[in-house]
VMD Tcl script that draws the C-alpha trace (Angstrom):
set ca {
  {2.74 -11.65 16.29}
  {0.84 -8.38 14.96}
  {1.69 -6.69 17.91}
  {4.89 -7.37 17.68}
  {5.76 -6.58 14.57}
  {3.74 -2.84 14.74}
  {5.61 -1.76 18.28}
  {8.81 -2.70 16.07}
  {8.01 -0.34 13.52}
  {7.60 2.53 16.42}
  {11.64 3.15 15.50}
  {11.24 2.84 11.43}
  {12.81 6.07 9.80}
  {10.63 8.74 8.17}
  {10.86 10.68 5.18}
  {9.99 13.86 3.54}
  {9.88 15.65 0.19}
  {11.34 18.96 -0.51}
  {10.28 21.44 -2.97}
  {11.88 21.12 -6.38}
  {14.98 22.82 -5.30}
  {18.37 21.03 -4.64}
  {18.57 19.17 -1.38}
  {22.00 19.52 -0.33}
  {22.70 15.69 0.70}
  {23.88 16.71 4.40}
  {25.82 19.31 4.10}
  {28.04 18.37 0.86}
  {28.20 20.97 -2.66}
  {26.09 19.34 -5.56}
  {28.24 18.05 -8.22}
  {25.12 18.21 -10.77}
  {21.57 19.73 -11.07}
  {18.55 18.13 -10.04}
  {17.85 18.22 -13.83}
  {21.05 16.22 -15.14}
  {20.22 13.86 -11.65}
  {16.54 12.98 -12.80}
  {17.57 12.87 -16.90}
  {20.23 9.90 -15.25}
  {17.55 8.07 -13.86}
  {16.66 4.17 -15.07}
  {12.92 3.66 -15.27}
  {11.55 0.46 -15.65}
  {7.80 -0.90 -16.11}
  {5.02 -3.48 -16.08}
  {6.54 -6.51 -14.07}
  {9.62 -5.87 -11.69}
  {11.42 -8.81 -9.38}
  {13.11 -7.05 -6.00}
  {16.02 -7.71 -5.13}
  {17.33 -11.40 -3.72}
  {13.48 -11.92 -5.11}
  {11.89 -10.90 -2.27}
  {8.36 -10.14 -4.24}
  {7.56 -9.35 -7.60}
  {5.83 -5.83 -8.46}
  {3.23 -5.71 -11.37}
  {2.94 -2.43 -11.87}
  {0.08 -1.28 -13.35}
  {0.08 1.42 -16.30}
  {0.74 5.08 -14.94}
  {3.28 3.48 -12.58}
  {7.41 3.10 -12.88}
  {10.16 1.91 -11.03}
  {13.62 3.01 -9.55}
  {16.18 0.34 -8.66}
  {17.71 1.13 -4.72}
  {20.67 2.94 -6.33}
  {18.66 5.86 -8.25}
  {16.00 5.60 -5.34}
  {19.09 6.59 -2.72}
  {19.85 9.12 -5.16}
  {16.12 10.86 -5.02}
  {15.96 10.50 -1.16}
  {18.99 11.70 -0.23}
  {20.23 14.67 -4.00}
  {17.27 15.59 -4.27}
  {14.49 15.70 -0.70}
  {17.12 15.81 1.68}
  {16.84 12.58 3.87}
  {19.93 10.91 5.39}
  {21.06 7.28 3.63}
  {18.64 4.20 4.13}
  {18.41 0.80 2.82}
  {15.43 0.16 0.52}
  {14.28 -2.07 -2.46}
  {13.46 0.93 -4.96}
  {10.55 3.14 -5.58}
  {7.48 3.54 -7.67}
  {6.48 6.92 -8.89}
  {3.79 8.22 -11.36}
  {4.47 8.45 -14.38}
  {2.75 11.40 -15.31}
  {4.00 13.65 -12.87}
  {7.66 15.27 -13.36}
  {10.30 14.31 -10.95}
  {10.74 18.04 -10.33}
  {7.55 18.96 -9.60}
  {6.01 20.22 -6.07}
  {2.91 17.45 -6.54}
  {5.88 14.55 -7.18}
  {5.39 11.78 -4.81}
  {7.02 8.23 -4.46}
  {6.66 4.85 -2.55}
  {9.79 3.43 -0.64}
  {9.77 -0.28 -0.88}
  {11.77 -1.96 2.55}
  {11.61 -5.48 3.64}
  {11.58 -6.94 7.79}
  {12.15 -10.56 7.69}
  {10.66 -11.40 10.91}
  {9.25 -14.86 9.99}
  {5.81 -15.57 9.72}
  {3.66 -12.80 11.55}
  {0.13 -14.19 12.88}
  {-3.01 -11.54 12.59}
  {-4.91 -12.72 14.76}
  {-4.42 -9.98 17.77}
  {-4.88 -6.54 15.25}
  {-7.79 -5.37 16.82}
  {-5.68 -5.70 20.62}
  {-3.11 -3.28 19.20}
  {-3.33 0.31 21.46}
  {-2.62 2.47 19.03}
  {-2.76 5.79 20.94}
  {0.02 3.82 23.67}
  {1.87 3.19 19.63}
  {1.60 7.03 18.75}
  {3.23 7.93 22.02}
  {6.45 5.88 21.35}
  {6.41 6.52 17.80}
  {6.59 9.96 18.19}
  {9.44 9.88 21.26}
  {11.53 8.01 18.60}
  {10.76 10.61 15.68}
  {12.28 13.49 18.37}
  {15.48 11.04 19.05}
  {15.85 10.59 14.92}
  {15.44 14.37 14.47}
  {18.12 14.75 16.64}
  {20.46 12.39 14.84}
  {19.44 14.10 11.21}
  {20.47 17.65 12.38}
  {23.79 16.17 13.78}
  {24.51 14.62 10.42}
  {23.66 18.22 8.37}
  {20.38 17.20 7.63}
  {16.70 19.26 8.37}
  {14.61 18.55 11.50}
  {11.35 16.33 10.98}
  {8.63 15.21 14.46}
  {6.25 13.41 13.48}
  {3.06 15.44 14.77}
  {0.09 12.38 14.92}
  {-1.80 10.30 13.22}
  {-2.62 11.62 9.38}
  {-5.04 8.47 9.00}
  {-5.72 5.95 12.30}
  {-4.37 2.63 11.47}
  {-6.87 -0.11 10.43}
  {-5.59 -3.58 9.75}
  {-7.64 -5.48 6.31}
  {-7.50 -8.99 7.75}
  {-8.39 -10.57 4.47}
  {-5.32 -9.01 2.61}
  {-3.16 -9.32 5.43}
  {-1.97 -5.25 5.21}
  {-1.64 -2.98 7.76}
  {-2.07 0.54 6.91}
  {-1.47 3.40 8.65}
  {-0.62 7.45 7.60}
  {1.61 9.92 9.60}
  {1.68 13.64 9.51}
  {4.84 14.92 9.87}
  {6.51 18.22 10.84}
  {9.70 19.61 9.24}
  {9.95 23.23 10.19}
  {6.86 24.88 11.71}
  {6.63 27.46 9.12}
  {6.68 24.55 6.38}
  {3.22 22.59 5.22}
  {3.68 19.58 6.61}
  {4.65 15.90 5.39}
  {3.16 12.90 4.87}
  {4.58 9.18 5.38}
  {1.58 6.76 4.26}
  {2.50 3.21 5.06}
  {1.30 0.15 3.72}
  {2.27 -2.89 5.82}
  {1.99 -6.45 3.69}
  {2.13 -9.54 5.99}
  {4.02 -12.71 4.14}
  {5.40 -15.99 5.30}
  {8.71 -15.19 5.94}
  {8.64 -11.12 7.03}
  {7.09 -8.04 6.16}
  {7.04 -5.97 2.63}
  {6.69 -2.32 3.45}
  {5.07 0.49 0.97}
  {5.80 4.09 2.36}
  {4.23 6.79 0.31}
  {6.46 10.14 0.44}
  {4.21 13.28 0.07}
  {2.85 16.45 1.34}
  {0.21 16.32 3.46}
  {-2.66 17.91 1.19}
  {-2.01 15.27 -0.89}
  {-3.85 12.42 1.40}
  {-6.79 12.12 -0.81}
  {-4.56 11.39 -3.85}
  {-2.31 8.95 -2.21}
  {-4.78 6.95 0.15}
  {-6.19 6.25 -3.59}
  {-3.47 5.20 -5.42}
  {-1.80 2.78 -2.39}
  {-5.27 0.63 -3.21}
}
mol new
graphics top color blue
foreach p $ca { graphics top sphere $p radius 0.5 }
foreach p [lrange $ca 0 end-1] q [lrange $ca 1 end] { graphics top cylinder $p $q radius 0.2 }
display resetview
């Protein structure tokens, strides 16, 4: 069920993006620059099959795509977040890699079997903050043990609404790094399919809402 599958996601890591500066990977010296990192980077375009064909991405122009290798290698070299499985990433095109308005979608993948909609609009989501955010403190914790910087998630950056007809969930969290810092912001696109669920998380700063809650359409 909906619910289900939402109160599941209440433990799902989060991400943030650094300024273009190097991200020290946990603690460990940087064997190269964040330039030579981004000028080894594979780009592809148009129409991209996931891996163990999971879905098929057409991108659309102004879009491109990192396989999970170079995506691990952006996450982790370059904004600082601790190893996580993922599919790859889509990025602008027209925005360097470098730059402080760079942003990026992680692509993941539950297979939970089919997932029925029909109870969305039973979903508390205020009782789904609460937990959410008790497991953001608990993952903090575990980042900070492994070398990494804190990051809370502080509420709800956009409520989440659930469009029945496409059968996504979407949702946007505001996140907190260190209090002096502007905060971060996790926008998650949920896609319900037959056998699990394909999830789109949009890495960004937070005054970049109105950009991103665009471009996820």
């Amino acid at each position: 069920m909906l619910k289900h599958l939402v109160r599941a996601a209440a433990a799902a890591w989060l991400f943030v993006t650094l300024a273009p500066a190097w991200a020290d990977g946990g603690g460990q010296q940087p064997q190269m620059t964040p330039q030579q990192i981004v000028a080894q980077l594979h780009f592809k375009t148009g129409k991209i099959t996931l891996p163990n064909g999971i879905a098929t991405l057409d991108l659309p122009p102004g879009f491109r795509y990192l396989d999970p290798q170079d995506s691990q290698r952006v996450l982790v070299n370059l904004w600082g977040n601790p190893p996580s499985h993922n599919l790859g990433m889509i990025f602008p095109s027209d925005i360097d890699m470098l730059s402080q308005d760079n942003w990026g979608v992680v692509i993941t993948y539950r297979e939970d079997g089919h997932v029925k909609d029909d109870d969305a609009n039973k979903i508390n989501y205020d009782d789904l903050l609460k937990q959410m955010k008790e497991s953001s403190e608990e993952e903090s914790k575990e980042r900070v043990k492994k070398g990494y910087g804190p990051l809370t998630l502080a509420g709800w950056a956009e409520t989440p609404h659930y469009d029945q007809p496409s059968h996504k969930l979407y949702w946007a969290l505001d996140l907190v790094a260190e209090p002096s810092e502007p905060h971060g912001l996790n926008y998650k696109i949920r896609v319900l399919g037959r056998r699990g669920v394909l999830v789109l998380n949009a890495i960004a700063g937070m005054d970049q809402l109105p950009v991103i809650k665009g471009e996820m359409q």
